[in-house]
Backbone as CSV, one residue per row, in Angstrom:
resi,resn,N_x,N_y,N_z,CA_x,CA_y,CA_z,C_x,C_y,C_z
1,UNK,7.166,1.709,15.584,8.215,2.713,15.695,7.565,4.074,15.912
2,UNK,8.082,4.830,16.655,7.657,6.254,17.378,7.337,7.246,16.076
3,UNK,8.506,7.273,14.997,8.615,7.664,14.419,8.322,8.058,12.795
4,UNK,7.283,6.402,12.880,7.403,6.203,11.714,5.604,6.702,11.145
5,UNK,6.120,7.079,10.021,4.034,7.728,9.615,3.091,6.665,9.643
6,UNK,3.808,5.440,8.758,2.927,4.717,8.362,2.516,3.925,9.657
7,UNK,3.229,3.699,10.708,2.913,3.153,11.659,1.855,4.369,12.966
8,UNK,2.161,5.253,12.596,1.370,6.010,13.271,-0.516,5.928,12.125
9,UNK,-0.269,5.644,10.996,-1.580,6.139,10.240,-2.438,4.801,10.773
10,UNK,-1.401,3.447,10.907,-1.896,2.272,10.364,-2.654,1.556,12.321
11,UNK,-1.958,2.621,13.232,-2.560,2.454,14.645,-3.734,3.416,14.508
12,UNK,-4.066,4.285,13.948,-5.626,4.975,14.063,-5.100,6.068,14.548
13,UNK,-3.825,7.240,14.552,-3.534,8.001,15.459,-4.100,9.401,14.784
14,UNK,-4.801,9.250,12.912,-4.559,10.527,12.197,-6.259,10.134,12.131
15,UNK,-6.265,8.991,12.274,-8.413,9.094,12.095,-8.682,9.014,10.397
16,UNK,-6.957,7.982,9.750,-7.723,8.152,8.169,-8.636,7.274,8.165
17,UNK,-9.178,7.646,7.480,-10.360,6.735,6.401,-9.759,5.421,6.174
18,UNK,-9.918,3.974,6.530,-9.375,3.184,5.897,-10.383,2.401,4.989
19,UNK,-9.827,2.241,3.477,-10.928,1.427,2.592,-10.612,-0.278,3.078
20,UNK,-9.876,-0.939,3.597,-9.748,-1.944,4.220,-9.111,-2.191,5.508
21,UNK,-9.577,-3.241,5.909,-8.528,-3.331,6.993,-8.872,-4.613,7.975
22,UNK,-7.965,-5.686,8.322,-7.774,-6.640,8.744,-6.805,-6.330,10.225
23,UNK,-6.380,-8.191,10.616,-5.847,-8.034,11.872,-4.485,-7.645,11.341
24,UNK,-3.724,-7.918,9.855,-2.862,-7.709,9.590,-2.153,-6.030,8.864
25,UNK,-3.196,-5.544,8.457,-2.750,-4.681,7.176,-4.110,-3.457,7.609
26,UNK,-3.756,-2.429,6.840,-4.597,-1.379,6.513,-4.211,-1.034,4.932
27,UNK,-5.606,-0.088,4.173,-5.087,0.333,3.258,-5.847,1.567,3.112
28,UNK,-5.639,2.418,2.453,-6.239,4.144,2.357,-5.544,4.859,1.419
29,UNK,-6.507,6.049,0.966,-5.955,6.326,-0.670,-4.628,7.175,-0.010
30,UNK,-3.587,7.292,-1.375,-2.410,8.140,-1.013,-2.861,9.569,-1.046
31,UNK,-1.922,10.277,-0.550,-1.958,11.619,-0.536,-1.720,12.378,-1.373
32,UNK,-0.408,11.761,-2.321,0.019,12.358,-3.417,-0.778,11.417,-4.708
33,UNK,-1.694,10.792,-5.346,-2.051,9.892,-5.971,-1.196,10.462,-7.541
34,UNK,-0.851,9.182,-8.220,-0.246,9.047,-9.542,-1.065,8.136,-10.365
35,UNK,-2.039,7.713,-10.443,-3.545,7.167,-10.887,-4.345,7.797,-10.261
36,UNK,-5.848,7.098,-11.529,-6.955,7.682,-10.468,-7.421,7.212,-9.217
37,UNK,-6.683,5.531,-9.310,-7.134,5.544,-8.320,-5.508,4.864,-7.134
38,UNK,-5.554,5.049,-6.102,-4.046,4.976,-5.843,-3.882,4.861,-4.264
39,UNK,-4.138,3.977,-3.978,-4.175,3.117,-2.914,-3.047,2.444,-2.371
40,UNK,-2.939,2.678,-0.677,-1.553,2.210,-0.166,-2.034,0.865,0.847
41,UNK,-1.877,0.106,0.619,-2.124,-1.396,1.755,-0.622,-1.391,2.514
42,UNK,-0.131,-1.110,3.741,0.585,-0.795,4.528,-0.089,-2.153,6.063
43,UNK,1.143,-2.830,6.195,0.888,-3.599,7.312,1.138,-2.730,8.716
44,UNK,0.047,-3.409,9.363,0.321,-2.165,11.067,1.398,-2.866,11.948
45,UNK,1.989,-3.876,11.638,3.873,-4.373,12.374,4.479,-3.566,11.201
46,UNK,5.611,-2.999,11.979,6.884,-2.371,11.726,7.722,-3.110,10.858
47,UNK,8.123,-3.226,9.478,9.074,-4.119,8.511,9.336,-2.969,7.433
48,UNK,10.329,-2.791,7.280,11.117,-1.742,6.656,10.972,-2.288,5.274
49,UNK,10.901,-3.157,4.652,10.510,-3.807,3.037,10.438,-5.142,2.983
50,UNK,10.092,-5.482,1.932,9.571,-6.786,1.469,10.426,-7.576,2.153
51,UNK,11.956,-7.441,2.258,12.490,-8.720,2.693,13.199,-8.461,3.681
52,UNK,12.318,-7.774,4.624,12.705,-7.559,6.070,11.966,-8.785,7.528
53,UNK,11.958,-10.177,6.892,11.529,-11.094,7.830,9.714,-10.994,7.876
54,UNK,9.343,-10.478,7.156,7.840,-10.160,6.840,6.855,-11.734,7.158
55,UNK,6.420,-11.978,7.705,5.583,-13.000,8.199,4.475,-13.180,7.113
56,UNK,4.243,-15.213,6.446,3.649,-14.942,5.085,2.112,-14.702,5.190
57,UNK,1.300,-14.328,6.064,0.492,-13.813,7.171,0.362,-12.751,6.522
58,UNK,0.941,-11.711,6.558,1.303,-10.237,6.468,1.149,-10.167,4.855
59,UNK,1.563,-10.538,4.431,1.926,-10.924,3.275,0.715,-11.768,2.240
60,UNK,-0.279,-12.325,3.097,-1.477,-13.156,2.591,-2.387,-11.865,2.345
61,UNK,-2.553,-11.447,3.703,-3.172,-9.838,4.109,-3.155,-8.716,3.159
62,UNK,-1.844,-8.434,3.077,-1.384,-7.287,1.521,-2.363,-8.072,0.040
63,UNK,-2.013,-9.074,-0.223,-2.826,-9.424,-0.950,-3.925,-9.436,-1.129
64,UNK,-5.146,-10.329,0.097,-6.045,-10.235,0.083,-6.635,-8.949,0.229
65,UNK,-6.334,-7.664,0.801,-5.785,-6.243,0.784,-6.231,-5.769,-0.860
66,UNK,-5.659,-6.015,-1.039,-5.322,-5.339,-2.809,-6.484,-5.980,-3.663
67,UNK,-6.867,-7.117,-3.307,-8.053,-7.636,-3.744,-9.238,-7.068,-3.629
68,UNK,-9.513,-6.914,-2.274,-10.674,-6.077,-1.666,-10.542,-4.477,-2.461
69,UNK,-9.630,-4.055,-2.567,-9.294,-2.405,-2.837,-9.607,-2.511,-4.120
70,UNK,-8.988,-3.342,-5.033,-9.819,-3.348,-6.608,-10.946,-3.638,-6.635
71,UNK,-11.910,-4.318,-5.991,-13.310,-4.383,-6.142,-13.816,-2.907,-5.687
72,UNK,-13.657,-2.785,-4.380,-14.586,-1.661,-3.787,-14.248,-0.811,-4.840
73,UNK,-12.662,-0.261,-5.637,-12.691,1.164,-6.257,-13.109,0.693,-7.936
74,UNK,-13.371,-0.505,-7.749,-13.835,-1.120,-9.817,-13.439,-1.236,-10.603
75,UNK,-11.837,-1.153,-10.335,-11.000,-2.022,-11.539,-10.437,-2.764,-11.339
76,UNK,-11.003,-3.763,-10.777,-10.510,-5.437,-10.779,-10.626,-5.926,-12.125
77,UNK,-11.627,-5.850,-12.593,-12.030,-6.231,-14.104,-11.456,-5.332,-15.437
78,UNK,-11.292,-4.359,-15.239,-10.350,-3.174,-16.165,-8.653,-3.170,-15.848
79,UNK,-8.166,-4.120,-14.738,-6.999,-4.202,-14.647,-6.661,-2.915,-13.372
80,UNK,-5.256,-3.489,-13.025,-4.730,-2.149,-11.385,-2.759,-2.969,-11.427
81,UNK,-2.383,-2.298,-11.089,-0.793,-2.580,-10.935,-0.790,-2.554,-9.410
82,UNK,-0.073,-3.361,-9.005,0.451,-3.178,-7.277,2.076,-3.250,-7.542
83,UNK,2.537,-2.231,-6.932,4.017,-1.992,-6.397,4.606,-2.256,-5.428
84,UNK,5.787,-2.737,-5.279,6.301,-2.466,-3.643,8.075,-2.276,-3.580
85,UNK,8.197,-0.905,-3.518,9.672,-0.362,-3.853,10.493,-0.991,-2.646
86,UNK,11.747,-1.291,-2.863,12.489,-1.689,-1.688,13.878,-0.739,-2.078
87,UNK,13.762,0.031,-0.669,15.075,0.849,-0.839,14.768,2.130,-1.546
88,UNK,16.180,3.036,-1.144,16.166,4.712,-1.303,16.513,4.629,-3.332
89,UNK,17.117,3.942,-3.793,16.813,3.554,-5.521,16.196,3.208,-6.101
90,UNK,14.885,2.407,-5.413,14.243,1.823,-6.263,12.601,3.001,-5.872
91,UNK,13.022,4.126,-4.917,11.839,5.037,-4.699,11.332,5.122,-3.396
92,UNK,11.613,4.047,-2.298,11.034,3.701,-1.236,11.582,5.199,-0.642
93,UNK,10.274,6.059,-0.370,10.599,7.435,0.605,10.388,6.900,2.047
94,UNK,8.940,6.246,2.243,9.027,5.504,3.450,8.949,4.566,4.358
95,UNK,10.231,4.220,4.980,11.090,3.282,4.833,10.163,2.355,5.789
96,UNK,8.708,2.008,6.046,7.574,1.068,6.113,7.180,0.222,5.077
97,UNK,6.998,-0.953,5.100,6.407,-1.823,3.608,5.155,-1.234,3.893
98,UNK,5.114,-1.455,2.172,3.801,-0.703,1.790,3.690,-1.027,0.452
99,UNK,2.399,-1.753,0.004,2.169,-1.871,-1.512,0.857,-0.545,-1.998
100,UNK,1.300,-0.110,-3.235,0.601,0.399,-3.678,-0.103,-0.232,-5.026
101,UNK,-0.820,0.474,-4.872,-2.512,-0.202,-5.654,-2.733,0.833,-6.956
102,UNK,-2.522,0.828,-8.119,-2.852,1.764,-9.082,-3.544,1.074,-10.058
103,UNK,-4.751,2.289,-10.513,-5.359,2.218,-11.823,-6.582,3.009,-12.209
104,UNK,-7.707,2.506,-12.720,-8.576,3.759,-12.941,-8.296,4.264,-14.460
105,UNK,-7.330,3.861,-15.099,-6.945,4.581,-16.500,-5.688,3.745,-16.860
106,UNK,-5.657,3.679,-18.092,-4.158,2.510,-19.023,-2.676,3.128,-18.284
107,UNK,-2.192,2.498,-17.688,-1.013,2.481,-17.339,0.280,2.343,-17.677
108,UNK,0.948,3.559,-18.093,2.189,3.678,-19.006,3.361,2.819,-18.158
109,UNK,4.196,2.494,-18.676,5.531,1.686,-18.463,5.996,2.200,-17.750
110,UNK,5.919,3.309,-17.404,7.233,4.425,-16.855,6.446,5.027,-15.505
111,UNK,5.475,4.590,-15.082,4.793,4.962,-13.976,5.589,4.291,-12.607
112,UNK,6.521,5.556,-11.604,7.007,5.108,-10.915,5.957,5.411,-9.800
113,UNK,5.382,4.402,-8.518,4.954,4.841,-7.325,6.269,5.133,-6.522
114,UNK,6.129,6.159,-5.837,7.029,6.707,-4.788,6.274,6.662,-3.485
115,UNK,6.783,6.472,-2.399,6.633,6.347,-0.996,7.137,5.972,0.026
């Protein structure tokens, strides 16, 4: 989509940094981070949320994704939360699937990721 960020970040158009990246997915730290450490795995096809026909491909990727991202940043073994908001209520600002990756420090209950 023309329009969309994550699809513009996840084609190479901004030159981020990506800490992973496959034929399916990219991932790179957020901008606004709410942990220390706070990582977005964003697939580079266009799917508006989790249960937008998401291919289980895409979906293997995000995972194996989030795997790779807790090793390289070192709390695989200290623990990390992954999120994935669906919809303008549950926080989703943008409207691309996108899991986020948090941790780096004990993680309160009430920790919403927004994006």
């Amino acid at each position: 989509m023309d329009d969309c960020i994550f699809c513009k970040i996840a084609s190479g158009s901004f030159g981020t940094e990506f800490l992973y990246e496959d034929e399916n997915v990219v991932a790179f730290k957020d901008l606004s981070p709410q942990a220390p450490v706070h990582v977005l795995v964003v697939p580079k096809a266009h799917y508006a949320n989790i249960i937008d026909g998401v291919p289980a491909e895409v979906l293997a990727s995000m995972a194996k994704a989030a795997e790779a991202v807790a090793q390289t940043c070192g709390i695989d073994a200290s623990g990390f939360r992954c999120i994935m908001n669906t919809g303008a209520d549950a926080g989703q600002t943008v409207m691309h699937l996108h899991m986020h990756v948090l941790g780096g420090a004990p993680l309160g209950e009430g920790l919403i990721a927004k994006a």
